[in-house]
N, C-alpha and C positions, 0 to 999 in steps of 0.2 A: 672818719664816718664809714661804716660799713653799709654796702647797697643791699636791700632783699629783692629781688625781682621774682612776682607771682606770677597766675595769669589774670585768675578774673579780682575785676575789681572790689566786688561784694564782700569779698574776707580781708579786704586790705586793714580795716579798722580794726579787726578782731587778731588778725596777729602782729598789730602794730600795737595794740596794747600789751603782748608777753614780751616783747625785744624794750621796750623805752629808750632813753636816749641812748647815742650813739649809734644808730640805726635808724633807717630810712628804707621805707618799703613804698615799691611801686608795682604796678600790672601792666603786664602787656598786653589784656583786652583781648585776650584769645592768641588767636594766628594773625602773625604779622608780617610771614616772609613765605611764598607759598609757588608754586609754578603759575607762569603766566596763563592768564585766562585766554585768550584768542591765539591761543597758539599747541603746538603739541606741547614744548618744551622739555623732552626726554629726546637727547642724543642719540636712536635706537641703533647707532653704526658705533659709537665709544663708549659702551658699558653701560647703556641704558643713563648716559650723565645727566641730572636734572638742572634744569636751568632755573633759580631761585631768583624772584622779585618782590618786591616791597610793594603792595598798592597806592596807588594813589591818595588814597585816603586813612592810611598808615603812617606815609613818610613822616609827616610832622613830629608824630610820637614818638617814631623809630631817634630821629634826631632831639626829643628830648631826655630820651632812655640813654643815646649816647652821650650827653651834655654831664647828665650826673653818672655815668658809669665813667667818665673822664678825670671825675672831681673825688669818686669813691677812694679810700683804702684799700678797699674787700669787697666784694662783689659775690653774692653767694645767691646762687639761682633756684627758687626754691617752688619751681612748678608744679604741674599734678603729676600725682605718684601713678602714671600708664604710661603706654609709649604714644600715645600722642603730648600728654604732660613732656617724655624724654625729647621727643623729636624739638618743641618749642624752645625747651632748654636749648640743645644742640644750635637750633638757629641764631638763637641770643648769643651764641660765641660768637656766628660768623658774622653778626650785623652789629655787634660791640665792636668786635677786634680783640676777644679773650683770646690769650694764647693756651695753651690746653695743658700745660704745668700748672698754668695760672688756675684752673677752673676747678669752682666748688659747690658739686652739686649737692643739695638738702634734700632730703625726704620727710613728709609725715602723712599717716594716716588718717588721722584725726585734729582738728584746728584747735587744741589744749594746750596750756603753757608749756604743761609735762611734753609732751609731744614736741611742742616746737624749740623747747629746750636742749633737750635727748636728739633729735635732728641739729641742732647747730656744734654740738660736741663731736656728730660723728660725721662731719662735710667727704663728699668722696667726689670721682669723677662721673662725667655723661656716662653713662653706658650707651656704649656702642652696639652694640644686640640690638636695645630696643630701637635705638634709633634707625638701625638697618631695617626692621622687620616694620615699621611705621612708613619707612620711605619706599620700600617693596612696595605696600599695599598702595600709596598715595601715587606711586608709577604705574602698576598694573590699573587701578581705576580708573588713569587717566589714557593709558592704550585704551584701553577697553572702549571707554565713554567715547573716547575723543574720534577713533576710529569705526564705531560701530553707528553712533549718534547721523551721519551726515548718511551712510545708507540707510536707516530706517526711515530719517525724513526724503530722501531722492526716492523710494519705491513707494511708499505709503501717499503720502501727499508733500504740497511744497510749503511747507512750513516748518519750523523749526520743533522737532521729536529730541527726546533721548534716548538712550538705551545707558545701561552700564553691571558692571562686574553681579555687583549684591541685586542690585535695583532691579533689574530685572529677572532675575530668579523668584526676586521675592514675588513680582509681579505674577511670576508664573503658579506659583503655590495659590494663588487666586481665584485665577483663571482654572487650574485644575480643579477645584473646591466647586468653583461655578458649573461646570460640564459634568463633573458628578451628578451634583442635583437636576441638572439638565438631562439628562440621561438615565434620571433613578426611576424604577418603575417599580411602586408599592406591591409588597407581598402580604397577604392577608396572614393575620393569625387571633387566636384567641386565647383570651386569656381565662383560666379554668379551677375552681380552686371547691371546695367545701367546707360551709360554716356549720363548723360544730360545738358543742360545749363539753364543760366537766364542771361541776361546782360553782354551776351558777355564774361561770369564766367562758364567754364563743369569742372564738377568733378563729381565723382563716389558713388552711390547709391547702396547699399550691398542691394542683397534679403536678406530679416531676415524670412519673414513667409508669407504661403502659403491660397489658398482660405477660409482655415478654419480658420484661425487666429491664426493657431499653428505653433510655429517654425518651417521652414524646413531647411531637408537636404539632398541635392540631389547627391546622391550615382550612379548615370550610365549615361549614352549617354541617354536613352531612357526618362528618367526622368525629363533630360534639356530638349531635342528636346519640350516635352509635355508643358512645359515651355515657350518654346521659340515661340511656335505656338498659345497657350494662349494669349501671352501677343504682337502676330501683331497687329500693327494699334492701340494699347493702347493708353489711354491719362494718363499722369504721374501727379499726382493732391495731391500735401503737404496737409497733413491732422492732421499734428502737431509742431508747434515748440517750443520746448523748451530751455529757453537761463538762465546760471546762473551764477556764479562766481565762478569757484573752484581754491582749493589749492592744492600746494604742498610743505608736510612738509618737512625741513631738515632732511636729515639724521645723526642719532647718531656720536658720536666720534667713533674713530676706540676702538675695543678690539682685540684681537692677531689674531682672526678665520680671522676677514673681514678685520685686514690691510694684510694679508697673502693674501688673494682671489683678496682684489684690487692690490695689489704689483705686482701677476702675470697676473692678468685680464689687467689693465690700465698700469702699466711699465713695462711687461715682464721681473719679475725676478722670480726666481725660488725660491722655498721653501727655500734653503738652502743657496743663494743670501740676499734674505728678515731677513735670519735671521740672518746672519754676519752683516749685513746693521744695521739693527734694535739693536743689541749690542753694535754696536760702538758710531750710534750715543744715546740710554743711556751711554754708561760709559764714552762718552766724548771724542771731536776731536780736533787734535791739530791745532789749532787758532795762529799761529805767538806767538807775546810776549804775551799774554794773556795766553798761556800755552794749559790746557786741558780743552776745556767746556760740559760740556754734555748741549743735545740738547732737548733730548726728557724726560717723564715720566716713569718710568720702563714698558719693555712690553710685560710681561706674564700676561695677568688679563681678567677677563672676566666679566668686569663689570662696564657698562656704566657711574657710577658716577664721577663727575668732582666737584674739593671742590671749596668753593666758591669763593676764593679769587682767581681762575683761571677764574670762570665764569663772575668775575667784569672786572679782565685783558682784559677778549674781550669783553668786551662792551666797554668797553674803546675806545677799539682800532677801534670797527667798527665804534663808531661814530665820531673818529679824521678821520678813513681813510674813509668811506665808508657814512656815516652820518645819522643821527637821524635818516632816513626812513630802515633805514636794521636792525635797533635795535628794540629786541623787550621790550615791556612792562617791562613784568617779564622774567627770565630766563629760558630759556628751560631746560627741565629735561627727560632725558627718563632711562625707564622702565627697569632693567637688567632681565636675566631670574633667575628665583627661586632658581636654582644651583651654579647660579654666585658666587665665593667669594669675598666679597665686600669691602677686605681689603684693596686694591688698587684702585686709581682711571683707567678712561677710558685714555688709549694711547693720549699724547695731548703734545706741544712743550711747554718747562719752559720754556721761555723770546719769547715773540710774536716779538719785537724788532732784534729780529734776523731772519730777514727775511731769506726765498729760497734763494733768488738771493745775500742774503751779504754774506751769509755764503758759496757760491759757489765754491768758488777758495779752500776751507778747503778739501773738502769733494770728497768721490771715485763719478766716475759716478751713481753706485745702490743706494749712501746716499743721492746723492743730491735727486733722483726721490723718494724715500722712505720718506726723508724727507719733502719733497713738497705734496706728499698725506695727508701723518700727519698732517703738517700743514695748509693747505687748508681743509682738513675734519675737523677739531678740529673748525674755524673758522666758515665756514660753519653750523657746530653743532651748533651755537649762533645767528643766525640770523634768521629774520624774514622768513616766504612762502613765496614760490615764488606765482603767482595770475595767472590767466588767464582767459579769455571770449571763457565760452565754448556754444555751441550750438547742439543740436539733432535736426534733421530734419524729421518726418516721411511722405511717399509717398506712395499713393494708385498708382495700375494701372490691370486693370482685374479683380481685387480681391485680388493681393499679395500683399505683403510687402515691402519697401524699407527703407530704414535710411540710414544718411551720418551725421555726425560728426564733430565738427571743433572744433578748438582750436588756438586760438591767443595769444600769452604772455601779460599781462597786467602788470606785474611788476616782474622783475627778481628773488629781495630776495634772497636767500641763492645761486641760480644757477648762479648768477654775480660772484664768487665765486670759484664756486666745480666744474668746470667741466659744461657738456650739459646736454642737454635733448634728446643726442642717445641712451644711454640705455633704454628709455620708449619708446619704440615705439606702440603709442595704434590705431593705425589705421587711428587718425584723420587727418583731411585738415587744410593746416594750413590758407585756403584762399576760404569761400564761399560768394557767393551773398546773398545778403539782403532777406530774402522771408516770407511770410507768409500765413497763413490759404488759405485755395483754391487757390494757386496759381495755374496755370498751368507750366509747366515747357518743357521746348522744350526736345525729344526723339534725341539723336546723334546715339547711337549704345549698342546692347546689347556686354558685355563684359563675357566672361566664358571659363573656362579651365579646364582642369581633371589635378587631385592630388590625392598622395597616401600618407597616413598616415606613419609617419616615425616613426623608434623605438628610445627611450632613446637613449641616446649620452652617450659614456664611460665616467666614471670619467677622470677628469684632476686633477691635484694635489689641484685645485685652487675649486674644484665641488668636491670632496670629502674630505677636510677641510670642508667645507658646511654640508657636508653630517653628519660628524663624529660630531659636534656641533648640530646641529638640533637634530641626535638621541641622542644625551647625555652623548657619550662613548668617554672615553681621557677627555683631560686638556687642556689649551692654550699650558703648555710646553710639551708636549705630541704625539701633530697634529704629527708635521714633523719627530721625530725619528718614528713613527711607520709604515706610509707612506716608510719611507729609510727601516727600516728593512724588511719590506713584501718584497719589492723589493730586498733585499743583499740575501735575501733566497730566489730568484728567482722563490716566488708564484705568481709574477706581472712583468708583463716587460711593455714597453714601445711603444705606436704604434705612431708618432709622438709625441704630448703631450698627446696621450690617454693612460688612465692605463688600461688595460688587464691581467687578471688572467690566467698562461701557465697552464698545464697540470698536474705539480706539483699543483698549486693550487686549482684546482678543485678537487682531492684526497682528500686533507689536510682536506679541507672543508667539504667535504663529509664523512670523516672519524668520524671528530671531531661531526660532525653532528647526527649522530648514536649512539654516548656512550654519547657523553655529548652536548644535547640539551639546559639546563639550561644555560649553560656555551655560548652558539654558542646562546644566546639569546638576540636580541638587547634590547628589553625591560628588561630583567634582568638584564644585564649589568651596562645601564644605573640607574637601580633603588640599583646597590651595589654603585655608583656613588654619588648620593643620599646620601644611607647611611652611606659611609664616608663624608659626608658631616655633618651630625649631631655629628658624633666623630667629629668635629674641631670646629662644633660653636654651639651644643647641649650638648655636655659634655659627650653621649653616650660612654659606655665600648666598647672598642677595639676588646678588647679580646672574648668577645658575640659575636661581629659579625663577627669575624677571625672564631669561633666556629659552627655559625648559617651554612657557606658558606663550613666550609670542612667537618664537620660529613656525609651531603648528597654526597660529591662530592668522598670520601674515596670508597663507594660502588659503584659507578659508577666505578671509576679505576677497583677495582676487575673484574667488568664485561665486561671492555673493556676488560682486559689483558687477560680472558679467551678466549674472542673471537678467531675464526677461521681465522678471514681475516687477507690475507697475499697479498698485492697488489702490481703489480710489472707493470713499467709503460714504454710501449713499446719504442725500442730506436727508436733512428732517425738515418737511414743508409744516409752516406753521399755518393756523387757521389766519392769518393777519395780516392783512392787504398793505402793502405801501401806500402811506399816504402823500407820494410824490408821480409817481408810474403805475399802482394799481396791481402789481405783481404780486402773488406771495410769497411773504417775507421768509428766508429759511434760516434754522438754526446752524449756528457758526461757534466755534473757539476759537478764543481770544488769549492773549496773556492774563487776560483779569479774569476770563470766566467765560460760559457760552453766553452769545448775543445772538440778536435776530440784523440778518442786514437781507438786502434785498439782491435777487439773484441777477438782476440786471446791469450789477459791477463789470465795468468802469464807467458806463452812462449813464447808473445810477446810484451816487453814492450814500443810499440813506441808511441806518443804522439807527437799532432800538434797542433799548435792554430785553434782556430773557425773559427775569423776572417781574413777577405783577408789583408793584407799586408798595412800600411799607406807610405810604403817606403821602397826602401834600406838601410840598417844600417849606417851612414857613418863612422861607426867604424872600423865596419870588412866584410862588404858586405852583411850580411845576413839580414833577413824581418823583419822591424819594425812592431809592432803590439799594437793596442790599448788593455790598462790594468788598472783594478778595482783597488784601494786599500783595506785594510782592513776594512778600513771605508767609503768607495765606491767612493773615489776621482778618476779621469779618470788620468793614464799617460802613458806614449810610451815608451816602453821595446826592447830590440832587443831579438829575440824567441832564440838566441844563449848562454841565459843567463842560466850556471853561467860562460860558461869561455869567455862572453862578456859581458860587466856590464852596454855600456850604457841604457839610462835613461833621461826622458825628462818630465818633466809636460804640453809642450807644444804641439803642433805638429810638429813634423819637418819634414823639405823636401826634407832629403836624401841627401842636401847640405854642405858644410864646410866653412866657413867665411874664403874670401882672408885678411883678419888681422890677425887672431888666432887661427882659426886653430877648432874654435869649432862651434858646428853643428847650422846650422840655420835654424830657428823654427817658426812658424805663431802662431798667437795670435792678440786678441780682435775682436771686433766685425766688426773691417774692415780689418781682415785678414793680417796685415801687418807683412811683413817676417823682422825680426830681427836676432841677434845675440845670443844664447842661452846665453853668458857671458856678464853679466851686467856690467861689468867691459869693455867691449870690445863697447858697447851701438852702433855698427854699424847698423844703421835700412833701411831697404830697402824698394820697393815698395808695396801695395795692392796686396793680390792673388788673 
């Protein structure tokens, strides 16, 4: 019997169907072997040596992975194709007892028979690269965190804070974003244009520049007026037209950053939506008697290459479906960036034949939409520019300036396809008259308005992905826990979809800012980014550059921890009196979230939730109230809890279902009140 050992277990079915018998595949549920938690566990006196354990809540499995790797013929370890996929490998030797003659590592890109076929023909060893350049980074974040964490919480307050490597850079990009617009002071200007005609055709003539034939820009009342009286009784007289052909190129396949940006920009899902989404469909949905298919290319990768035998499949396809004129020549290729690792291809659907709309009825509502970008992007990636007839117009009159702009689609190309042309909005007409050299041109009305310069727009989940990729800090698998984390440590909350740094975070920042500058450096960062990047496909020592980053970083601690500051971060008095002592209650964080407790702790221990009530209990009468998990899942508690235990993922409405007696709860996106008991499946109207 030959062993396969995955990680996650959602693809287990799906490539346990290409192997059939004599093959046995199992998962290892992620990470299983990892440095101790309450401890440093990196030797930083013998070569930075990490000290690896098994959790407690691993063991079990660890020892049934060994029971059948004991029983196996062949052992062939066939985890994700990155170096945290290498590194898991790597551990599965030393918690088997693989000797490293013995070891046979698989790869595939994609979860296809072809694929996992073509991987079992070509078994090789762990690479050691990756696994160097994965355990660099999981020892630097743990100096980092492990030593930076206990002085942010000792000067700030006595509670348990973070800090760490990525996490808090990111944090900083925040907080800069935030003191921007804190600091932005509106510039006026106005905007100035003239509506004229020809042929029974008006459309709008932007001033661009002024008597002297330098740009203007006209900043007050007094500035138009001077303008506006210039240019009475003016004759409007084209004094250039310029007419060309331009393009526009497709856009790349998706990599993890921009199907995460479009997932939430164009389908409205959420970081952590997009990424249940995006897992299922790699490891494969279940398709009726067909079983489990996976749908997509693995999709952590940040790196635009597409092999070739995918780039043939859509030519194929565009010129059965779409025909000769959308296909181009040669195959389109684009550019990944220099960080990229380019073990994997760009995000893109295995079987083109499995359309959006057939595979529809398969799939949750966030797969079908996640999957329709992919595939729609991936396609799009292959095909020809889109064309158009563009034209510039320039108009004398007084002595200023004027241009108006047009643009007519000439041939769709890749935008028959992908989507519109709302996101470019470049100012043009999509409809001018015919005109040339001295023409005159009829005077309708002058058009102008005052406008004031607005500041940056807070990040969104979807704009700081963007951001975190552009500067070079984090990994595709990276983005979304550190985004959740800033927020579970409530350096970042929520203002709509805007992320905003509280009060906590502006400390943090500021703290970390002061002793370790290096560290709080986006260019630095990025450039240890880098340098793990040459440990995995340079071959560079490890351990030099674990060395290079803590010898300087050792002295800086010393000299935070001498420091004096001791920062204590003013409460929030609520309007809301204890009803034990009479005090007012103040706002407090918690590990679940802010609470109100009363300032008279230790003589007075009462304690309220934050928030106002989503309902009466239907259990025992008392306030339902929305509650964090540990891993920031939202669900509905009754505040009576422990000697009242309900408990809801949903929302409920204080209601009890006349069949059973259990609570009824709203859910999805059209609000519809059901039954909490899925067993009871009574569903009622829209709220």
């Amino acid at each position: 019997m030959t062993l396969v050992i995955i990680e996650g277990i959602g693809k287990k079915d799906t490539i346990k169907k290409f192997l059939g018998s004599g093959y046995e595949v199992i998962a290892t549920g992620g990470h299983f072997r990892d440095l101790q938690k309450n401890a440093l566990s990196v030797d930083v006196d013998d070569g930075y040596k990490p000290k690896y354990v098994v959790p407690k809540d691993k063991q079990e499995h660890v020892k049934k992975m060994k029971d059948k790797a004991a029983k196996a013929e062949e052992i062939l370890i066939a985890t994700d194709p990155d170096r945290e996929g290498e590194a898991i490998g790597w551990h599965l030797t030393k918690a088997l007892g693989i000797k490293k003659d013995d070891v046979k590592r698989i790869v595939f890109n994609e979860i296809t028979k072809s694929a996992v076929r073509k991987a079992l023909e070509n078994p090789g060893p762990i690479n050691m690269d990756l696994v160097d350049a994965q355990q660099a980074r999981r020892i630097l974040d743990r100096l980092v965190g492990y030593k930076l964490s206990p002085i942010v919480s000792k000067k700030i307050k006595k509670s348990k804070l973070s800090a760490g490597r990525v996490q808090s850079v990111t944090l900083k990009l925040v907080v800069l974003r935030e003191r921007e617009i804190m600091n932005f002071v509106p510039e006026e200007y106005w905007d100035f244009g003239a509506r004229l005609e020809k042929d029974k055709i008006d459309f709008l003539a932007n001033l661009i520049t002024g008597t002297d034939e330098k740009k203007i820009k006209l900043t007050s009342k007094e500035q138009v007026d001077e303008v506006v009286k210039a240019l009475d009784n003016a004759k409007y007289t084209v004094t250039n037209v310029k007419r060309s052909i331009t393009t526009r190129n497709a856009p790349p396949p998706y990599i993890t950053s921009t199907m995460q940006q479009d997932a939430m920009n164009r389908a409205g899902l959420s970081l952590a939506k997009c990424g249940m989404a995006a897992q299922g469909l790699y490891e494969g949905v279940q398709m009726g008697d067909e079983g489990k298919v996976a749908l997509v290319t693995y999709i952590r990768t940040d790196s635009f290459r597409v092999a070739p035998e995918a780039q043939a499949m859509a030519k194929d396809y565009i010129l059965s479906n779409f025909g000769e004129q959308y296909a181009p020549e040669n195959y389109n290729f684009y550019k990944s960036k220099k960080s990229a690792q380019d073990a994997h291809e760009a995000i893109r659907p295995v079987n083109l034949d499995m359309t959006p709309d057939k595979v529809k009825e398969f799939l949750t509502p966030e797969q079908f939409k996640l999957y329709k970008l992919i595939y729609n992007r991936f396609l799009a990636s292959q095909m020809v520019p889109a064309t158009f007839n563009s034209v510039s117009v320039d108009i004398s009159a007084a002595g200023y300036g004027f241009r108006v702009t047009g643009r007519t689609p000439l041939f769709d190309g890749w935008l028959k396809l992908y989507g519109n042309d709302e996101d470019e909005d470049d100012g043009s007409c999509s409809k001018l008259p015919e005109m040339t050299e001295a023409d005159i041109l009829k005077f309708l009305k002058l058009e102008f308005a005052q406008k004031f310069t607005k500041p940056p727009a807070r990040y969104t989940d979807a704009t700081l992905v963007k951001a975190m990729e552009e500067a070079g800090i984090g990994r595709p698998a990276t983005y979304n826990p550190i985004i959740q984390n800033i927020a579970n440590r409530y350096y970042t909350e929520k203002e709509g979809k805007s992320i905003k740094p509280t009060e906590l975070g502006f400390v943090v920042v500021d703290l970390l800012e002061k002793y370790f500058c290096d560290i709080m450096n986006i260019e630095f960062t990025a450039g240890l980014e880098e340098k793990l990047d040459e440990v995995a496909y340079e071959g560079r020592d490890w351990v030099c550059l674990v060395d290079e980053f803590y010898k300087p970083f050792t002295g800086r601690l010393e000299a935070a921890m001498e420091g004096e500051d001791h920062i204590t971060i003013a409460q929030d008095i609520s309007d809301i009196p204890c009803d034990k002592c009479g005090k007012m209650l103040v706002v407090k964080l918690g590990r679940f979230g802010k609470f109100l407790a009363c300032p008279g702790f230790p003589e007075c221990r009462n304690i309220k939730p934050f928030d106002k009530p989503v309902c009466t209990c239907p259990k025992c009468g008392g306030d339902i109230h929305k509650r964090k998990s540990k891993k920031g899942k939202i669900f509905y508690g009754c505040s009576g809890y422990p000697n009242c235990d309900f408990v809801a993922w949903d929302e409920p409405t204080g209601q009890l279902c006349d069949k059973c007696n259990s609570a009824i709860v709203v859910s999805g996106k059209e609000r519809k009140e059901r039954c909490q008991s899925r067993e009871c499946g009574q569903v009622g109207e829209s709220k």
